[in-house]
C-alpha positions as CSV (number, residue, x, y, z in Angstrom):
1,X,-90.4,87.1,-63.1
2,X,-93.4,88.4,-61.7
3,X,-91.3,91.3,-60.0
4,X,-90.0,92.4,-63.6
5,X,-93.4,92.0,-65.0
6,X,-94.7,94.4,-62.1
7,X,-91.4,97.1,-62.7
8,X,-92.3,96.9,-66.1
9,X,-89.7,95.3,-67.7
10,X,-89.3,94.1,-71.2
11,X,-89.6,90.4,-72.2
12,X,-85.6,90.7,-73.5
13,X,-84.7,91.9,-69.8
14,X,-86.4,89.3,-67.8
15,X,-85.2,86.7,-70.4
16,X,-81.3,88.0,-69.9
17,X,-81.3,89.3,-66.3
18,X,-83.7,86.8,-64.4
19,X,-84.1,83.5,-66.5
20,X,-81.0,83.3,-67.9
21,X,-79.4,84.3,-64.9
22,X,-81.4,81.9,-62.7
23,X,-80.6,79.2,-65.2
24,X,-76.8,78.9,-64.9
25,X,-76.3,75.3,-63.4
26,X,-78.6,73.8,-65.6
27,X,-76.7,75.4,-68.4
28,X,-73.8,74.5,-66.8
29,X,-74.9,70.6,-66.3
30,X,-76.1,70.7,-70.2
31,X,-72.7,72.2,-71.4
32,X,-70.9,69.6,-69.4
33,X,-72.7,66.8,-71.1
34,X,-72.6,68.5,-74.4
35,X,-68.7,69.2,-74.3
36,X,-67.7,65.2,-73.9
37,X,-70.4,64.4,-76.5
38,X,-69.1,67.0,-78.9
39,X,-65.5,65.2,-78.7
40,X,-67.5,61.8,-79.1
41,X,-68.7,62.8,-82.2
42,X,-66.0,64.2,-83.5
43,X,-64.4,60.9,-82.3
44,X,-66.8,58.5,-84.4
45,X,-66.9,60.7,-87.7
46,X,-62.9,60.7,-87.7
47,X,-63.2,57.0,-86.9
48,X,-66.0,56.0,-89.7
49,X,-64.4,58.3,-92.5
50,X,-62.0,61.2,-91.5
51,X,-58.1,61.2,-92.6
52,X,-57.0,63.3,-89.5
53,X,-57.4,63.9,-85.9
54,X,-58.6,61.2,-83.0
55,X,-60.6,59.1,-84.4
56,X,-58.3,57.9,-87.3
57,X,-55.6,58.0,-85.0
58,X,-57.4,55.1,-83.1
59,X,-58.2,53.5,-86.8
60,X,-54.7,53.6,-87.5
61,X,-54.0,52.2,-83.8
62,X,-56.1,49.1,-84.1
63,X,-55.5,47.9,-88.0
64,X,-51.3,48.1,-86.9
65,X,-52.6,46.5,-83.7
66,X,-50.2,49.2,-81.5
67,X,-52.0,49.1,-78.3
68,X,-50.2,52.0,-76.5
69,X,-51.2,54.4,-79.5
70,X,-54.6,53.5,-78.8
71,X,-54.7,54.1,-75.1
72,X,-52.8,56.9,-75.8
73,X,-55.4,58.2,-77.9
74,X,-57.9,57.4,-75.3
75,X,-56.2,59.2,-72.3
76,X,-55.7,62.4,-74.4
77,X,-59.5,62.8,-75.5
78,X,-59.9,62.0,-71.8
79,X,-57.8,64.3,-70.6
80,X,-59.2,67.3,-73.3
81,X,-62.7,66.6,-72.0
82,X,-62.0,66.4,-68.3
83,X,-60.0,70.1,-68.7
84,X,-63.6,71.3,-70.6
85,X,-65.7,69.6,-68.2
86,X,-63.8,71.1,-65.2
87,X,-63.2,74.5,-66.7
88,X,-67.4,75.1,-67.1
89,X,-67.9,74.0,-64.2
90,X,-65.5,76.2,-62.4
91,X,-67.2,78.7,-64.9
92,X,-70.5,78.0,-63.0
93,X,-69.2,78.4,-59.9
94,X,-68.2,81.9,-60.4
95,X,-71.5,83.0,-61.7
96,X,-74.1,81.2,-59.6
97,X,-75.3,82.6,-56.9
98,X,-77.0,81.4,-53.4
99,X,-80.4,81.0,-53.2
100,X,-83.0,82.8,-50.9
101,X,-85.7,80.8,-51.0
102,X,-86.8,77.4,-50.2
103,X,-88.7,76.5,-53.1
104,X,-88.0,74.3,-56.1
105,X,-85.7,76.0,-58.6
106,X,-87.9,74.6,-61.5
107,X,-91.2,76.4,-62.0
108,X,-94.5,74.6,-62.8
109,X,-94.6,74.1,-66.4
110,X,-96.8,76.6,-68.8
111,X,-96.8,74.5,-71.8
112,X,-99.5,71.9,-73.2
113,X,-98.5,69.2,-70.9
114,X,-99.1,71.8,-67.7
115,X,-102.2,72.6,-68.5
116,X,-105.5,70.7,-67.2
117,X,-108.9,70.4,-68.7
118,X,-109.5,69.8,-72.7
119,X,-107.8,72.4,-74.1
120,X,-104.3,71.5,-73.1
121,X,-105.0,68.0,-74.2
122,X,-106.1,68.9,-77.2
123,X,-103.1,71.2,-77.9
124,X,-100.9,68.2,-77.2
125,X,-102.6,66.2,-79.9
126,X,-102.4,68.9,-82.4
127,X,-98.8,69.6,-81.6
128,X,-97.9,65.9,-82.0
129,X,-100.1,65.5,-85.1
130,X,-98.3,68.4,-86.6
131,X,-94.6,66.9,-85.5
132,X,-95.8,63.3,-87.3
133,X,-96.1,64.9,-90.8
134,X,-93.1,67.3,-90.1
135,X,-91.1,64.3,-90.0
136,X,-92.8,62.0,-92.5
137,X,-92.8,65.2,-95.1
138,X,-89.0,65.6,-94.1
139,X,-88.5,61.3,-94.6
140,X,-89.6,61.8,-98.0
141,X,-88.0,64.7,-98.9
142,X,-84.3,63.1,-97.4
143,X,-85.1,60.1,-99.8
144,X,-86.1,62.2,-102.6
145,X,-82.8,64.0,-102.2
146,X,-80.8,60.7,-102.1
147,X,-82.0,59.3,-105.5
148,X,-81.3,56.0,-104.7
149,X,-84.3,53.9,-103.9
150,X,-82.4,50.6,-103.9
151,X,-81.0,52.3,-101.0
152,X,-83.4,54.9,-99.5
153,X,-87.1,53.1,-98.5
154,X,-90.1,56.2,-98.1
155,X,-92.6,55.5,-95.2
156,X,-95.2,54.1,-97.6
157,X,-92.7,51.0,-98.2
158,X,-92.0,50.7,-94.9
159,X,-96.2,49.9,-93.6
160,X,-96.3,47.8,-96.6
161,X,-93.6,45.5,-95.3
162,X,-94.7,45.6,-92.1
163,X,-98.2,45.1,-92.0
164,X,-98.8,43.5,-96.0
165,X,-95.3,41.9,-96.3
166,X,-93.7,40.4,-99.1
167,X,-94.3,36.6,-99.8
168,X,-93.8,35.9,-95.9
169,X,-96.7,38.1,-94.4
170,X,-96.8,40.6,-92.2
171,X,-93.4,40.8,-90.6
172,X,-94.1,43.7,-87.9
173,X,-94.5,40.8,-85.5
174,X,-91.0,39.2,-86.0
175,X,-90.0,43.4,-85.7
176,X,-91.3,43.3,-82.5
177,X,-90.3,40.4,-80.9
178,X,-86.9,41.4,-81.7
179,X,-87.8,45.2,-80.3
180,X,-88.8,43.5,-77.0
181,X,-85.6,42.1,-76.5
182,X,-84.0,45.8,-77.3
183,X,-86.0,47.2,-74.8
184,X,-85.6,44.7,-72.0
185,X,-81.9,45.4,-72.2
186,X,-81.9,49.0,-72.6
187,X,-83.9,48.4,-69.5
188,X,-81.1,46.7,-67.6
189,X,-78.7,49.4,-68.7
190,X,-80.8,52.0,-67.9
191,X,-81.4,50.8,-64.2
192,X,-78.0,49.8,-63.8
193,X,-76.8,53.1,-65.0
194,X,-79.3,55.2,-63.1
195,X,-78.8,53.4,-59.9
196,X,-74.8,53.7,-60.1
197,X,-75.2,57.1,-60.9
198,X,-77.3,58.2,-58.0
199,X,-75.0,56.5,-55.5
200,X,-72.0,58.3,-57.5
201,X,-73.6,61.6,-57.5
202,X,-74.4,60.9,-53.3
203,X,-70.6,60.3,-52.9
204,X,-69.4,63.1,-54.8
205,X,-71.8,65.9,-53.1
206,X,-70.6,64.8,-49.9
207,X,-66.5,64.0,-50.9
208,X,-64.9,66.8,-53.1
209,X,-61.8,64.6,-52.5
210,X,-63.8,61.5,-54.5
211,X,-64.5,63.7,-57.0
212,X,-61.7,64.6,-58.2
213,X,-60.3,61.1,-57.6
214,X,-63.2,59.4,-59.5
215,X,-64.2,61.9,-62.2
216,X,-61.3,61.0,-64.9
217,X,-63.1,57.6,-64.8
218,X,-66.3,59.1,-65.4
219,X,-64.8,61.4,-68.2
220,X,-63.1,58.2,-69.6
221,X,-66.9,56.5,-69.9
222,X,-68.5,59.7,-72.0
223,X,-64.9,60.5,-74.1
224,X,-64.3,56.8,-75.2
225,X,-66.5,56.1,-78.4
226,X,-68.6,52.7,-77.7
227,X,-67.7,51.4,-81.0
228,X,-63.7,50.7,-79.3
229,X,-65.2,49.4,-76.2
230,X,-67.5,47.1,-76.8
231,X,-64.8,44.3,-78.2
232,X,-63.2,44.9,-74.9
233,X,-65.6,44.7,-72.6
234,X,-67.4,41.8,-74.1
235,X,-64.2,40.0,-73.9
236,X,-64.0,40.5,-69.9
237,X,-67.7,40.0,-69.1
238,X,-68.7,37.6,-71.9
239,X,-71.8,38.4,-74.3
240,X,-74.6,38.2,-72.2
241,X,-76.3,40.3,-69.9
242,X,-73.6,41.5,-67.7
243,X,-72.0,43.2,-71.2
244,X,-75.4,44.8,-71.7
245,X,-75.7,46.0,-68.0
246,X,-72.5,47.7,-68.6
247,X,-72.3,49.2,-71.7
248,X,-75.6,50.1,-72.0
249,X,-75.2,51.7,-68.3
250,X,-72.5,53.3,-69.2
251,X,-74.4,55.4,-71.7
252,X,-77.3,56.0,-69.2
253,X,-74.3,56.8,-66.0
254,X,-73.1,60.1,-67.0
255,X,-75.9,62.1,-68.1
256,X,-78.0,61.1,-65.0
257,X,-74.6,61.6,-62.7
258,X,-73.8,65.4,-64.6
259,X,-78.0,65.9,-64.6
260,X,-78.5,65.0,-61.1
261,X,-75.5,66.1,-59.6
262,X,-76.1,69.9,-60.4
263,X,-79.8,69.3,-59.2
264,X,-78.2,68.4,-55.7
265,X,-75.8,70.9,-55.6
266,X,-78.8,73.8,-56.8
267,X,-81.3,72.7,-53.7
268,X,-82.0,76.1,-52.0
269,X,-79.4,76.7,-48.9
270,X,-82.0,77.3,-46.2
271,X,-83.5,73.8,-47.0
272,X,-79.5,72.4,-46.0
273,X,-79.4,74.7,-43.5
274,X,-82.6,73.3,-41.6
275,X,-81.0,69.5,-42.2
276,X,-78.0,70.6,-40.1
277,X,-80.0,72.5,-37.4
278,X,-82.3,68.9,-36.6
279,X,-79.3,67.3,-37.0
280,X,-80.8,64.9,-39.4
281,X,-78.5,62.2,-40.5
282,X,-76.4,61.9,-44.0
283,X,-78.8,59.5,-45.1
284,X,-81.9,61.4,-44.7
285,X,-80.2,64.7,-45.7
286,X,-79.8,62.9,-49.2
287,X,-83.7,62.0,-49.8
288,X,-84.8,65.2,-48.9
289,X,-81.9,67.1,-51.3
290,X,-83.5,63.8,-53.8
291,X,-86.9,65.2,-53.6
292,X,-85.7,68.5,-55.4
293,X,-83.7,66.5,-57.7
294,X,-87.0,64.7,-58.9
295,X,-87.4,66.5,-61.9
296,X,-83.9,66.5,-62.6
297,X,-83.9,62.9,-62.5
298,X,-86.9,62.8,-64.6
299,X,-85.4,65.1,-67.5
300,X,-82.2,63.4,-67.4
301,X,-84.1,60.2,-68.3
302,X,-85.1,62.3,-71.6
303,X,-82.0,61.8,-72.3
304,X,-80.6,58.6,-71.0
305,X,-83.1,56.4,-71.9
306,X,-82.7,56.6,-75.6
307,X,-78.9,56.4,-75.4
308,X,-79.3,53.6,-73.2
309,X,-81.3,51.8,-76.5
310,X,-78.5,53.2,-78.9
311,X,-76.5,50.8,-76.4
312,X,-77.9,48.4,-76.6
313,X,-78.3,48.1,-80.0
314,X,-74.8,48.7,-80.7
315,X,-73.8,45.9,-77.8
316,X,-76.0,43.6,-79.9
317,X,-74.6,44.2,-83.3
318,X,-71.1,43.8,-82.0
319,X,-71.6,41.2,-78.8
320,X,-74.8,39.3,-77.8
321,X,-76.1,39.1,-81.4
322,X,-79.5,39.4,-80.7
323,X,-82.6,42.5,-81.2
324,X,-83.1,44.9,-83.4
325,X,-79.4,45.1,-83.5
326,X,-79.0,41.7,-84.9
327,X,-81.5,42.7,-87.7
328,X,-79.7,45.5,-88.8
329,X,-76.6,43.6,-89.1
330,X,-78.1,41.0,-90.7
331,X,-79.8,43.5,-93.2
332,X,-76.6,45.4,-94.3
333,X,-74.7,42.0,-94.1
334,X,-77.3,40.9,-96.9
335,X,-78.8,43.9,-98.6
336,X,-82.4,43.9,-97.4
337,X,-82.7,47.6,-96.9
338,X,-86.3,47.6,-96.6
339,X,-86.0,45.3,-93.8
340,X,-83.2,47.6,-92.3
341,X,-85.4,50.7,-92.8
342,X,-88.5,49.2,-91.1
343,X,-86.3,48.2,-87.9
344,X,-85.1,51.5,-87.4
345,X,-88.6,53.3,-88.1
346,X,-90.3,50.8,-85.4
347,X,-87.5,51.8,-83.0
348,X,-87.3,55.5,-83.4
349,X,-91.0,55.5,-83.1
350,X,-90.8,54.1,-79.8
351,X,-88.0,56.0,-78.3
352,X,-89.9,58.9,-79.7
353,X,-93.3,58.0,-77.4
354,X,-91.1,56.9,-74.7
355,X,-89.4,60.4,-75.1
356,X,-93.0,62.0,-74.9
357,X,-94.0,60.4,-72.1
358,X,-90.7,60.8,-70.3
359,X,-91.2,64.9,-71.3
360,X,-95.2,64.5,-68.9
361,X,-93.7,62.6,-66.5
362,X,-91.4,65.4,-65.5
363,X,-94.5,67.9,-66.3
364,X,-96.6,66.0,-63.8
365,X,-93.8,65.6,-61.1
366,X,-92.9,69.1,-61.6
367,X,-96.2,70.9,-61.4
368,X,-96.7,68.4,-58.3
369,X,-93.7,69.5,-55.9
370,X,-94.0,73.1,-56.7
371,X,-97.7,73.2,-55.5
């Protein structure tokens, strides 16, 4: 970048030529996630309310209880996103090239959360203030546009109920108790996922053969919706923690392993090359290819940890019958939307601080290893 700047290059060139260009496995790692999570979708709105395609395929499969058409189902959208996740990464291949250089790939950040002293904490501040009543103006206006307010609670409702309450009190701390228990085992999955993930990603970079062997499984975890699943798995492992470990992990697994995985494989060649010339062992090979993986590890946690609470929530609804997704069953079960909204505002509110301090973290850890 600095090199362009020098020549005199326009901000389009360096964007096309040297970022863009420099940024092709991490492009590559975000379309492979994307591309499983865009049959997913697809997936769950066929399933919820479409007429056609996968998902009502596997509607139709379940209410005639024809269990070959619904692993059928499941090994073709399997198969589909296997093909896609291969195909970009083959893709990659083509168009990365080797590094020259033994620093970090990442490059100290140059927002807010990179700068020191007053000012950048101040930004930050502003910038969140800003994003508050962005999505609070937006809350209103989404209600606004419903029409329904049997239906549709605005924010104002929502702080009533939790810190006025109706005839019962407050009820933010009944909200929270049941939050606590979301978090603790989005926390289980999270770890559980992370750590399997890591060992995965370890096995693959040094095993093509494993790859290829393994990663239909791995495909089968992110193509699958959670919603068909969860039944299963909670019959096998019961509804208690185990099911939460796994389900929940499962979410947080292949984000981390895609995330990772291209981190290890982008660590500067001379940095391997010096490994193999002090024949240092596998083991330690690994921890120093880890240490440029940090902030991979720390970005994919951006993304894991909330899914990893979506996880658990949905196990909860469907299995252990406890946490926020207990109230929200109970809510629709019996109409109390207000309740239903209030639950869902507490917990996007702290995946969203979670999400910001996820976002320093990998600032922090950043700006640190490329000192």
């Amino acid at each position: 970048m600095e090199f362009a700047h020098v020549c005199g290059a326009p901000r389009w060139f360096a964007l096309l030529r040297v970022q863009l260009r420099a940024a092709v496995v991490p492009i590559a790692g975000a379309l492979s996630l994307a591309a499983p999570a865009a049959m997913v979708g697809a997936m769950i709105g066929e399933y919820l309310g479409g007429d056609a395609g996968l998902g009502a395929q596997l509607v139709q499969a379940q209410q005639a209880l024809e269990v070959e058409r619904a692993w059928a189902v499941a090994i073709e959208a399997t198969v589909l996103s296997t093909l896609v996740y291969l195909g970009i990464g083959l893709l990659a291949r083509w168009l990365t090239y080797t590094d020259t250089t033994t620093e970090l790939t990442g490059a100290a950040p140059s927002g807010p959360a990179g700068r020191r002293g007053w000012r950048g904490r101040l930004e930050g501040v502003l910038r969140g203030l800003v994003t508050l009543a962005v999505v609070v103006a937006l809350w209103y206006a989404l209600v606004e546009g419903l029409g329904n307010s049997y239906l549709a609670k605005t924010p104002d409702q929502v702080l009533r109920y939790l810190f006025a309450g109706t005839g019962d009190g407050p009820q933010i701390g009944g909200i929270l108790g049941d939050l606590g228990e979301t978090l603790f085992d989005a926390a289980i999955g999270y770890v559980a996922g992370t750590v399997a993930a890591i060992v995965a990603a370890a096995l693959f970079l040094s095993s093509s053969l494993l790859e290829g062997m393994f990663l239909p499984i791995v495909m089968t975890l992110r193509a699958v919706p959670l919603v068909a699943m969860t039944p299963l798995i909670a019959l096998i492992f019961g509804r208690g923690v185990l099911t939460v470990a796994v389900l929940a992990g499962a979410v947080t697994f292949v984000p981390t392993l895609v995330i990772v995985l291209a981190a290890l494989r982008a660590v500067p060649k001379p940095a391997i090359d010096l490994t193999h010339v002090y024949a240092v062992g596998r083991v330690r090979a690994f921890g120093i290819r880890m240490v440029y993986a940090v902030p991979a590890l720390a970005a994919s946690a951006r993304v894991a940890l909330p899914g990893s609470i979506l996880g658990a929530v949905l196990v909860e609804i469907l299995a252990t019958g406890s946490g926020i997704g207990n109230v929200v069953a109970i809510s629709i079960g019996s109409s109390e939307y207000l309740t239903l909204w209030s639950a869902l505002a507490v917990l996007t509110t702290v995946t969203a601080v979670l999400y910001a301090l996820l976002s320093m973290l990998e600032s922090t850890a950043l700006a640190r290893l490329t000192r």
